[in-house]
BAMAR-748187 format. One record per residue (C-alpha): residue number from 0; residue in one letter; chain; x, y, z. Coordinates in steps of 0.1 Angstrom, whole numbers. Example, Ala and Ser with C-alpha at 12.3 -4.5 7.8 and 13.67 -1.06 7.14 Angstrom:
R  nr  rest  kette  x  y  z
R  0  a  A  123  -45  78 .
R  1  s  A  137  -11  71 .
This chain:
R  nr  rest  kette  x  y  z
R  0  x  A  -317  -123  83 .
R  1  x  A  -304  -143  55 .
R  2  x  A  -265  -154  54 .
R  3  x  A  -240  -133  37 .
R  4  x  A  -228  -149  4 .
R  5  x  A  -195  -150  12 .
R  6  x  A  -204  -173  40 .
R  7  x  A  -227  -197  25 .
R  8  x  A  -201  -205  -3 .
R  9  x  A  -175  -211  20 .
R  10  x  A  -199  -231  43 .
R  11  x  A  -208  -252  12 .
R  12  x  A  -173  -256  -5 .
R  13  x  A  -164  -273  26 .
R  14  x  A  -189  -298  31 .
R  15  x  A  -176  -308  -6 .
R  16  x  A  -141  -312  -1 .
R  17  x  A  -141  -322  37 .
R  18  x  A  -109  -321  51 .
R  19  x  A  -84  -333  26 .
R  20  x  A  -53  -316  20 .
R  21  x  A  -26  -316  -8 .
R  22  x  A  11  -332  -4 .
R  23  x  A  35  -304  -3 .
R  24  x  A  69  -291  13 .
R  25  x  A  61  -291  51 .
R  26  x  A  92  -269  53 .
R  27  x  A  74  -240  32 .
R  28  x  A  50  -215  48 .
R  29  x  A  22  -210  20 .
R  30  x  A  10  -173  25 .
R  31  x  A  -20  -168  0 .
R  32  x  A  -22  -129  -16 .
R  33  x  A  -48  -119  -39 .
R  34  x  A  -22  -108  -67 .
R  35  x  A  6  -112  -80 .
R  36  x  A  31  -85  -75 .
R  37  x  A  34  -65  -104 .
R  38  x  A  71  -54  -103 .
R  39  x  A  96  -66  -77 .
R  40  x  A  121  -41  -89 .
R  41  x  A  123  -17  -56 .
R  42  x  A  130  14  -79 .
R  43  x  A  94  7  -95 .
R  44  x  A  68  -19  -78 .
R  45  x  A  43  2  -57 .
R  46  x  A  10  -19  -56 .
R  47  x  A  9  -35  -24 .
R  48  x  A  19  -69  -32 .
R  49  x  A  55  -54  -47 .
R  50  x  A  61  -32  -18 .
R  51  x  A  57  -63  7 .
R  52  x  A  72  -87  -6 .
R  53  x  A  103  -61  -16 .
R  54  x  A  100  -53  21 .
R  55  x  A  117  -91  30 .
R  56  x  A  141  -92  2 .
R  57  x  A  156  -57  1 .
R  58  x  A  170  -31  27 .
R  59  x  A  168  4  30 .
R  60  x  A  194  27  39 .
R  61  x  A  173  36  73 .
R  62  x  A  141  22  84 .
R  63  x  A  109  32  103 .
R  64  x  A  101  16  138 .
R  65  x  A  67  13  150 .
R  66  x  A  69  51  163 .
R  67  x  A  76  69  128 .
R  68  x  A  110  73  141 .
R  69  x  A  142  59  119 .
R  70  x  A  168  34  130 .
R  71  x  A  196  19  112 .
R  72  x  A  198  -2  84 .
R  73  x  A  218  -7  55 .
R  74  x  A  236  29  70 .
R  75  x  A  249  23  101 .
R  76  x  A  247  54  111 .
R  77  x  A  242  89  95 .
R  78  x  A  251  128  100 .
R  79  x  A  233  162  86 .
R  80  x  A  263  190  95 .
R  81  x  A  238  216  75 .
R  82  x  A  205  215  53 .
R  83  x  A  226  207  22 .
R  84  x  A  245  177  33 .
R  85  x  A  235  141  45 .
R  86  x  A  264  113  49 .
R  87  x  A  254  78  53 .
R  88  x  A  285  52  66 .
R  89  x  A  272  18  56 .
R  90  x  A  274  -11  74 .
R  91  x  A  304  -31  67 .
R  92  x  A  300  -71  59 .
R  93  x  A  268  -67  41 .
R  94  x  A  265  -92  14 .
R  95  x  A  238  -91  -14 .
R  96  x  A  223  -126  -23 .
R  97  x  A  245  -133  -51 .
R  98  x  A  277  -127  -26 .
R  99  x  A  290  -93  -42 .
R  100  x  A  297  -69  -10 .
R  101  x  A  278  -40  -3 .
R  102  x  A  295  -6  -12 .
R  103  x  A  286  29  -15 .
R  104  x  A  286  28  -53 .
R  105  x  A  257  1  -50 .
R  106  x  A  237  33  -30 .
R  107  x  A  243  59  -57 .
R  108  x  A  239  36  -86 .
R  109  x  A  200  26  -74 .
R  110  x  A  191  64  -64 .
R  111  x  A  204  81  -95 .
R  112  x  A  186  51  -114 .
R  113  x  A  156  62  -98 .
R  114  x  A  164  100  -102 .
R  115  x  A  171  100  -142 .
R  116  x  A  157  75  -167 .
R  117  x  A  179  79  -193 .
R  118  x  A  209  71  -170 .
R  119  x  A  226  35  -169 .
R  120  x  A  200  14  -161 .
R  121  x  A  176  40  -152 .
R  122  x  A  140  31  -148 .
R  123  x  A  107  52  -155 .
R  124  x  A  93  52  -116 .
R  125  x  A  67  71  -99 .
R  126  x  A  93  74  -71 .
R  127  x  A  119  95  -91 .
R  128  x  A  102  125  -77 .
R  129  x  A  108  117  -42 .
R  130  x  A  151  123  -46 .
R  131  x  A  147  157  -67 .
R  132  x  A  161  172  -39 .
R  133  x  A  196  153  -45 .
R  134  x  A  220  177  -65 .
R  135  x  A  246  150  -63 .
R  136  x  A  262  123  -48 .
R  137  x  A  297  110  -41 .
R  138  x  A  315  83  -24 .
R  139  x  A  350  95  -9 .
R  140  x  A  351  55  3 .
R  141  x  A  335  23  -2 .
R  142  x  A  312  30  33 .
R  143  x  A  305  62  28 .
R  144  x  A  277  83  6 .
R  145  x  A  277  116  10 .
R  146  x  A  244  134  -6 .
R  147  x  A  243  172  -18 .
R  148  x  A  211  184  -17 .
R  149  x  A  196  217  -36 .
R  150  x  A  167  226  -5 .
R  151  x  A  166  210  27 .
R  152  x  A  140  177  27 .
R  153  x  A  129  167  56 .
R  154  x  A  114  139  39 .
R  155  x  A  141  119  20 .
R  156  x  A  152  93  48 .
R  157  x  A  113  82  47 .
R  158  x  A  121  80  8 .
R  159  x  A  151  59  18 .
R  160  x  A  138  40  41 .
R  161  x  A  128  1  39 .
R  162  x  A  98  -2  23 .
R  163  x  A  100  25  0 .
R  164  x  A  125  18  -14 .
R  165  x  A  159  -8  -14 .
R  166  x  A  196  -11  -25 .
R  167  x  A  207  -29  -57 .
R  168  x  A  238  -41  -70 .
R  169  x  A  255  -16  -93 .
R  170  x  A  253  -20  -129 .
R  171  x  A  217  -35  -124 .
R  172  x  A  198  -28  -154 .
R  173  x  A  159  -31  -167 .
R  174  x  A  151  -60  -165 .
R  175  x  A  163  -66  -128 .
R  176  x  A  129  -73  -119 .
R  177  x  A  130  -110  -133 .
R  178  x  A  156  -118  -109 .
R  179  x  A  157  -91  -81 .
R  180  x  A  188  -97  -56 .
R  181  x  A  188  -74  -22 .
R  182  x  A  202  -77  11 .
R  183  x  A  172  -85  30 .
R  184  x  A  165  -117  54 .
R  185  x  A  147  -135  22 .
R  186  x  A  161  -141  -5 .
R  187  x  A  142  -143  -42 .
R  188  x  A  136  -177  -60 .
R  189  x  A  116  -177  -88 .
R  190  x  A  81  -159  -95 .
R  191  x  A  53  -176  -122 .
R  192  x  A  29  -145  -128 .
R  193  x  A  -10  -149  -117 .
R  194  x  A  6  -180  -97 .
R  195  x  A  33  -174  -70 .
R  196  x  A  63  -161  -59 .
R  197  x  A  87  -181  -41 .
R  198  x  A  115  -170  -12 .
R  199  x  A  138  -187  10 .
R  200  x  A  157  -174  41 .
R  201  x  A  191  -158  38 .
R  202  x  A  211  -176  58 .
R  203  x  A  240  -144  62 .
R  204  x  A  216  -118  62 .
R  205  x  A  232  -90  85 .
R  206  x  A  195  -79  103 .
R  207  x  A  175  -113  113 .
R  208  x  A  182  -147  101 .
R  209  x  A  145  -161  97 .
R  210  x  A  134  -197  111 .
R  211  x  A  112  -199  81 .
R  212  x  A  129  -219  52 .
R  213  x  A  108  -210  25 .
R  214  x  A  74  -188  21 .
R  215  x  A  56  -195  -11 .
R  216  x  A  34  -165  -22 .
R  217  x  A  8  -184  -35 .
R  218  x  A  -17  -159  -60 .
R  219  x  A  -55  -169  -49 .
R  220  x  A  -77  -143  -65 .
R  221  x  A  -106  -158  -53 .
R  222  x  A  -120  -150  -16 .
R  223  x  A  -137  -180  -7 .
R  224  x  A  -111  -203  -20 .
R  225  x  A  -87  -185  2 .
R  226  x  A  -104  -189  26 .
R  227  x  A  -108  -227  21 .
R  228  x  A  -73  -232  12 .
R  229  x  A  -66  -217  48 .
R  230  x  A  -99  -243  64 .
R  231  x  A  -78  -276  48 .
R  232  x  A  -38  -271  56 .
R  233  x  A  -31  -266  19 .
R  234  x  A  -28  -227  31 .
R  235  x  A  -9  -216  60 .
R  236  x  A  -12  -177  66 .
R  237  x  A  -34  -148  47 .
R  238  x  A  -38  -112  55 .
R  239  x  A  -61  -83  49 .
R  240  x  A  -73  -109  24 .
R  241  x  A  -105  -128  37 .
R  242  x  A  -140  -123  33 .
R  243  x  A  -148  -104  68 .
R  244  x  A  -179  -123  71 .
R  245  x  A  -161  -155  69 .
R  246  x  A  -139  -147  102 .
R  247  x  A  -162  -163  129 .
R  248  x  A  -160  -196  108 .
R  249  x  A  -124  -195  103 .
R  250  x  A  -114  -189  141 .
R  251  x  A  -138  -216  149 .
R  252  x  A  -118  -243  132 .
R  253  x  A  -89  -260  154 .
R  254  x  A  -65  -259  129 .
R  255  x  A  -63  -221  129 .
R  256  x  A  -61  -191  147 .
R  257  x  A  -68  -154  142 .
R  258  x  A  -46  -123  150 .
R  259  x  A  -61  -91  146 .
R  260  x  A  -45  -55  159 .
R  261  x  A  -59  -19  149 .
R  262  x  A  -47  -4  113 .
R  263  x  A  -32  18  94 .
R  264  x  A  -42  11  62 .
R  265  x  A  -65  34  47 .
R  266  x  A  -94  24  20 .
R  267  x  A  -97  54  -6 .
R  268  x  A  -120  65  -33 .
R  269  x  A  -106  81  -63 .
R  270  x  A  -121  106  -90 .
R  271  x  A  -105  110  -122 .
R  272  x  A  -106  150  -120 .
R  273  x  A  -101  153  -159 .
R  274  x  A  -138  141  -165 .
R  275  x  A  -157  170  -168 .
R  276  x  A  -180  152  -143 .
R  277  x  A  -156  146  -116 .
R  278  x  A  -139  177  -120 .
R  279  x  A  -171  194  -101 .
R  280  x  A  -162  196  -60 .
R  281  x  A  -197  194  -56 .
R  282  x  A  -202  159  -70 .
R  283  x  A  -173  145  -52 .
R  284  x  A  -191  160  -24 .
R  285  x  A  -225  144  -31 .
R  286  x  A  -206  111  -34 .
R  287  x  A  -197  114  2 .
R  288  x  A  -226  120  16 .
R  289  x  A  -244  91  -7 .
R  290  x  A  -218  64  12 .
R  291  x  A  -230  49  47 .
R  292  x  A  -195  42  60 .
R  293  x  A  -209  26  91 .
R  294  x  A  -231  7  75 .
R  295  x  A  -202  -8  54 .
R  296  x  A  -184  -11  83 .
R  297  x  A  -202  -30  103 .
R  298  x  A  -218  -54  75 .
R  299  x  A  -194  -60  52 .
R  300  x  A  -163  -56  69 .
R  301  x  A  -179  -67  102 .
R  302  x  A  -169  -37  121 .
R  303  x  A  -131  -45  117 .
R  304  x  A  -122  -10  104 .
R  305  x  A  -126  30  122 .
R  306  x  A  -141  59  94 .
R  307  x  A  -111  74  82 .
R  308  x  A  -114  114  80 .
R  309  x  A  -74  118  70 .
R  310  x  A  -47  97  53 .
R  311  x  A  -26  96  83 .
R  312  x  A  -30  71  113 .
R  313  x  A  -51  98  140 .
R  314  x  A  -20  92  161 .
R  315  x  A  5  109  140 .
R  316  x  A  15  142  152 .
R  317  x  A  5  160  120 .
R  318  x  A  -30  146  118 .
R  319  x  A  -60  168  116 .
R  320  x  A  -95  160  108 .
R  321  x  A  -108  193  113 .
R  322  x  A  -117  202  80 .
R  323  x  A  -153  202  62 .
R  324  x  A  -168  168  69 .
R  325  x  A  -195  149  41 .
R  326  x  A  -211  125  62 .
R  327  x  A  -236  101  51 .
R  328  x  A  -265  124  47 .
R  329  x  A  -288  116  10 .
R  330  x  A  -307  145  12 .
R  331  x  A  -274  163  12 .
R  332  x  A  -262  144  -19 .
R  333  x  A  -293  154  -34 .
R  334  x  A  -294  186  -29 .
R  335  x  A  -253  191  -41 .
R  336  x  A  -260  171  -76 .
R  337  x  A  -288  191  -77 .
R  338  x  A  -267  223  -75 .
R  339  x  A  -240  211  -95 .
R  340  x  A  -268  210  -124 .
R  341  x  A  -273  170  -125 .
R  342  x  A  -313  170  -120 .
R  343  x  A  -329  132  -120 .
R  344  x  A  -344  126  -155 .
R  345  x  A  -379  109  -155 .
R  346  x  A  -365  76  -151 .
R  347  x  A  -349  89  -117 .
R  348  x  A  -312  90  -132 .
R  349  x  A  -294  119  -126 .
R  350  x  A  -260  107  -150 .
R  351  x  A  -241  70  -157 .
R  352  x  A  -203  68  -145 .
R  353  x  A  -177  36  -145 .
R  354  x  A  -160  22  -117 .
R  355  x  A  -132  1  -124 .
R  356  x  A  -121  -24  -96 .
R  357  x  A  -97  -60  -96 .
R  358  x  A  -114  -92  -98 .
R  359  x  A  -104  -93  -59 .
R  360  x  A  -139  -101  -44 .
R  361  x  A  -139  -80  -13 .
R  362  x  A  -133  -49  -42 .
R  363  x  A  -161  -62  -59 .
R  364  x  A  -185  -65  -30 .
R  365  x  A  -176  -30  -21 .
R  366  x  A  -185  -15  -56 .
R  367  x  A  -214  -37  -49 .
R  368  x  A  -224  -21  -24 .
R  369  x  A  -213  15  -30 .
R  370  x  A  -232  13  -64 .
R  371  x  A  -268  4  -50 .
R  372  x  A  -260  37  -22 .
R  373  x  A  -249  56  -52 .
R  374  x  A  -286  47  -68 .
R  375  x  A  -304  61  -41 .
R  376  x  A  -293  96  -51 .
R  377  x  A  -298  94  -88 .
R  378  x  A  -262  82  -98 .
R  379  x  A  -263  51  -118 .
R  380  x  A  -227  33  -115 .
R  381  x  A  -218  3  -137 .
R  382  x  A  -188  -16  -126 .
R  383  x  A  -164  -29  -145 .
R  384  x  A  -136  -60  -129 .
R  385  x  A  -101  -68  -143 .
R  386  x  A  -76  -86  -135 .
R  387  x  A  -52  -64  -112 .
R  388  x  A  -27  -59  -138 .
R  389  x  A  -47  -47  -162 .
R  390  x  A  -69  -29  -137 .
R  391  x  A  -34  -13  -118 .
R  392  x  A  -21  -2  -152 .
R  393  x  A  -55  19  -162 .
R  394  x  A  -52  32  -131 .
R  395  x  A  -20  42  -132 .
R  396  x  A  -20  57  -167 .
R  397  x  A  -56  75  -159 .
R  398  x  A  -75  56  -178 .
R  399  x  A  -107  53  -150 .
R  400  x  A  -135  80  -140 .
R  401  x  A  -137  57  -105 .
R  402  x  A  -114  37  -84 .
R  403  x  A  -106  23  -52 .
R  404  x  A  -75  14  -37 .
R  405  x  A  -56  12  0 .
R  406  x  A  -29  32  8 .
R  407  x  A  -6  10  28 .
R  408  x  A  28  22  47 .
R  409  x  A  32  51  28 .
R  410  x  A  4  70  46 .
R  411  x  A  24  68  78 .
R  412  x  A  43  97  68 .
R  413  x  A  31  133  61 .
R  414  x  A  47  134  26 .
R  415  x  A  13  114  14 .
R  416  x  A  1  145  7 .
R  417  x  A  22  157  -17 .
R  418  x  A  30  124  -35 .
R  419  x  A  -7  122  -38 .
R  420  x  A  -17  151  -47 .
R  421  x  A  9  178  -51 .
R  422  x  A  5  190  -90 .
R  423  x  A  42  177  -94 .
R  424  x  A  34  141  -84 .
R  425  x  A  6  137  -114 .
R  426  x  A  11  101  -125 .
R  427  x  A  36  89  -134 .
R  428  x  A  57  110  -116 .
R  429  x  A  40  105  -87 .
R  430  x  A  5  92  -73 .
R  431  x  A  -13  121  -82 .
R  432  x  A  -33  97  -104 .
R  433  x  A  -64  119  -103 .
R  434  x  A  -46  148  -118 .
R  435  x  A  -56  172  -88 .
R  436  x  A  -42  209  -88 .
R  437  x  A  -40  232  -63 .
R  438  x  A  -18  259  -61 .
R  439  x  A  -23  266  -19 .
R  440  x  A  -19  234  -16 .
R  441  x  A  14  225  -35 .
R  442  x  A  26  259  -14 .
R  443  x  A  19  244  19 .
R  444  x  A  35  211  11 .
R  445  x  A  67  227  -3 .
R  446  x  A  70  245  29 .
R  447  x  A  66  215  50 .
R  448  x  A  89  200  34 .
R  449  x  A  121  224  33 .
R  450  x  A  106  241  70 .
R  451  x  A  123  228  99 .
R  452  x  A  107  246  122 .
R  453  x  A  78  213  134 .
R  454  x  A  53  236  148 .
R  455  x  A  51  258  114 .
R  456  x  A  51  224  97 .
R  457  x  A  24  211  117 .
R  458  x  A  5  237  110 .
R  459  x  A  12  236  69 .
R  460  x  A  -2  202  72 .
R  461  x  A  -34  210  92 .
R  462  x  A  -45  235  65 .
R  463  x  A  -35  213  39 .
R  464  x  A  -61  187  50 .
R  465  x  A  -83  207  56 .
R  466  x  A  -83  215  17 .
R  467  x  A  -86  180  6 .
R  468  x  A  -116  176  27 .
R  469  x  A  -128  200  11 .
R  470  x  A  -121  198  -26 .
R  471  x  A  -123  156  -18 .
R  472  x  A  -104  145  -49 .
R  473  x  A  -107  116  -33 .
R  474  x  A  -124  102  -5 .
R  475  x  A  -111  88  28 .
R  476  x  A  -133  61  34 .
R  477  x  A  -120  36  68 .
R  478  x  A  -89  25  82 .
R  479  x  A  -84  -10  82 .
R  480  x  A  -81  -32  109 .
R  481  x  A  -53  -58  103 .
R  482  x  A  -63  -89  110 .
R  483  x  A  -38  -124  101 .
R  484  x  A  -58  -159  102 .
R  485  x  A  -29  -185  100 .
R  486  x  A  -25  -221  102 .
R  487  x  A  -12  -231  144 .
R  488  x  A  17  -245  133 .
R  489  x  A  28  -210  123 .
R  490  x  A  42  -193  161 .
R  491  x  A  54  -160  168 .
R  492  x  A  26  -145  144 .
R  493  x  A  31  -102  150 .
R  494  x  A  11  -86  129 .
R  495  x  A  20  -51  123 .
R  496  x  A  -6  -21  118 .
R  497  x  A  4  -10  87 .
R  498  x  A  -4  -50  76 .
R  499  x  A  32  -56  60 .
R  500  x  A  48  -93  62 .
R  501  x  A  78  -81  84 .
R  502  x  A  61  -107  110 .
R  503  x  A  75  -137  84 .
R  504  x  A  111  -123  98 .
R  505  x  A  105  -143  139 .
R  506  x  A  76  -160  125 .
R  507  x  A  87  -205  131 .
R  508  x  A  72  -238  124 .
R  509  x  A  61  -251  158 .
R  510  x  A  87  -280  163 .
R  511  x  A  113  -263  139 .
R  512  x  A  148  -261  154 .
């Protein structure tokens, strides 16, 4: 059996370059991320690299342990004396980077941005739909927030939460995103787009002070050069990031060492359900059953993911997977496309469609590979690779028939479902990006929200996945292991299974003070 490409490059590139490495700051951690984030503005970045990086710089009002449950942040604590009412009391002492003091006006000022464009510096977010349950707010004092809410939510303090979103300074305005300013145990630098993004520790943040002095987020689209950067000391940590293939090689080397812990990222297929195509349940059906997950799995991610059948971790206690299942099975696929009226012409092609995917090359190798299954059943795909800006904002806007993506954090919670597919979360309200509609399914969602009965909840959500399995407007495909190769002068290394960088907060430098 011949050597996977990946490997071979990587094996060649360094016999080149041997084991030279580049002067640099020995005081700054480079971590090496595909992409550049595309908006660190917390009201609007939601591509992975925003979200994580937001995660170190900004705070939430609450945040999620590794349990799903919510402890304190930015709100020290936090009362609900009926449906209608939530009061937050802040945490007093908090500082933003700049100096200015934490207040309640700072809270209201970033929601009601979120919640209504055309306020003072309002934003257009896919997240404004997430605080629609907020009638109003007030502040009877500078610690305390009082929220009015129209329907009970049992969802909003996942929506304020760290992570999904964070506190800005009142009277922030559009353009914050240049120069974002939070509370959080990093404070931003600078950012050069396609090339890095640059943090240093805040030295009076109120949570962790971090040993790290610096963490340069240095943008290396390409796999195999990450993967070298890592093999000569000129990079010192990556995640989620590496050519699975490559692993075996990297761990081998002296210099580095590999961390890897189960997942709960989840790798997706979408369908653009406003192609007439796509909009068939049948097709997306047939795609299923044309994709060897296992196959995938143990070849090109070299086992280190679990099939997905849900978008919630299989621990969570609303997770079901026992809806219709479309297993790899061709003659399945056949027979469905078949049905759905898409015989093979005589040149064996049933129909042409598009995937479009970053220039990130584990993407690429995927539609690779998901093209040549797709052929076996009459479906000729041609793929088409942008960079992720470009490629996020087609997605984003609906301008795809095919995509794939991972849903990271966000799927932890139940209120996935309706932020991904509730009919009033179509993009860019939402993540509804496919434009899927159903009406059973938008009731069950709104009554898991408002219900606070858990057992009638638990069972919305059971039916409502077992309709997406079903009507598959997109497909489920593995849950990521996460899995951190890093540099051994990095110590304390915790990788966490939803693969976020919260591990840079007790990460050191081996001999740091």
């Amino acid at each position: 059996m011949s050597k996977a490409p990946g490997l071979v490059a990587l094996m060649a590139l360094l016999l080149l370059t041997g084991c030279r490495t580049s002067a640099r700051d020995p005081n700054t951690v480079v971590f090496l991320i595909e992409s550049s984030p595309a908006n660190l503005d917390p009201r609007i970045g939601t591509d992975v690299q925003s979200e994580r990086i937001d995660g170190l710089i900004f705070d939430g009002l609450v945040v999620r342990n590794a349990n799903f449950q919510f402890s304190p942040a930015l709100a020290e604590r936090w009362e609900q004396p009926d449906p209608h009412t939530l009061i937050f009391h802040l945490r007093r002492g908090v500082r933003f980077h700049d100096g200015r003091a934490l207040s309640a006006q700072d809270v209201i000022w970033t929601i009601r941005s979120m919640m209504d464009a055309r306020s003072p510096g309002g934003v257009i977010t896919p997240k404004a739909a997430s605080y629609r349950s907020i009638a109003s707010m007030d502040a009877p004092d500078a610690e305390t927030v009082v929220m009015h809410l129209s329907r009970p939510d049992n969802f909003l303090l996942i929506n304020l939460s760290t992570g999904a979103m964070g506190i800005i300074p009142a009277g922030s305005g559009r353009d914050f995103w240049q120069h974002p300013v939070g509370t959080g145990p990093f404070r931003f630098v600078s950012q050069q787009i396609d090339q890095d993004v640059l943090v240093e520790r805040n030295r009076l943040s109120w949570s962790v002070i971090p040993k790290l002095e610096r963490v340069r987020f240095a943008v290396v689209p390409d796999a195999v050069t990450e993967s070298l950067e890592l093999e000569k000391g000129s990079g010192d940590v990556a995640i989620n990031s590496l050519p699975l293939d490559s692993l075996p090689v990297l761990e081998a080397r002296p210099n580095l060492r590999m961390e890897a812990t189960g997942g709960t990222e989840v790798q997706y297929l979408s369908f653009n359900l406003r192609d007439p195509l796509l909009a068939d349940a049948r097709v997306r059906q047939a795609f299923s059953c044309a994709i060897d997950r296992q196959l995938i799995i143990s070849t090109l991610l070299g086992g280190h993911a679990q099939p997905a059948q849900s978008l919630l971790p299989a621990h969570h206690w609303a997770f079901n997977d026992d809806g219709p299942r479309f297993a790899y099975d061709p003659g399945r696929a056949e027979r469905l496309l078949d049905e759905a009226g898409h015989p093979r012409a005589a040149n064996g092609i049933r129909f042409r469609i598009t995937m479009k995917t970053s220039t990130d090359e584990g993407t690429r190798l995927l539609a690779a590979v998901l093209q040549q299954q797709l052929a076996r059943v009459g479906v000729a795909m041609d793929v088409r690779s942008f960079e992720f800006a470009t490629f996020y904002s087609d997605v984003t806007r609906g301008a795809f028939q095919l995509y794939s993506l991972r849903w990271i954090g966000g799927n932890e919670q139940p209120d996935i479902f309706g932020y991904a597919f509730s009919t009033a979360r179509f993009s860019p309200k939402g993540a509804n990006r496919s434009h899927y509609s159903n009406p059973r399914l938008d009731e069950l969602l709104e009554d898991a929200e408002e219900s606070e009965d858990l057992a009638r909840r638990r069972e919305d959500y059971s039916e409502a996945q077992q309709i997406l399995a079903s009507d598959l407007p997109a497909i489920n495909l593995w849950y990521l292991d996460t899995v951190v190769v890093h540099n051994r002068r990095l110590r304390n290394m915790a990788p966490a299974p939803a693969g976020n960088y919260l591990f840079l907060e007790t990460a050191e430098l081996a001999g740091s003070s």
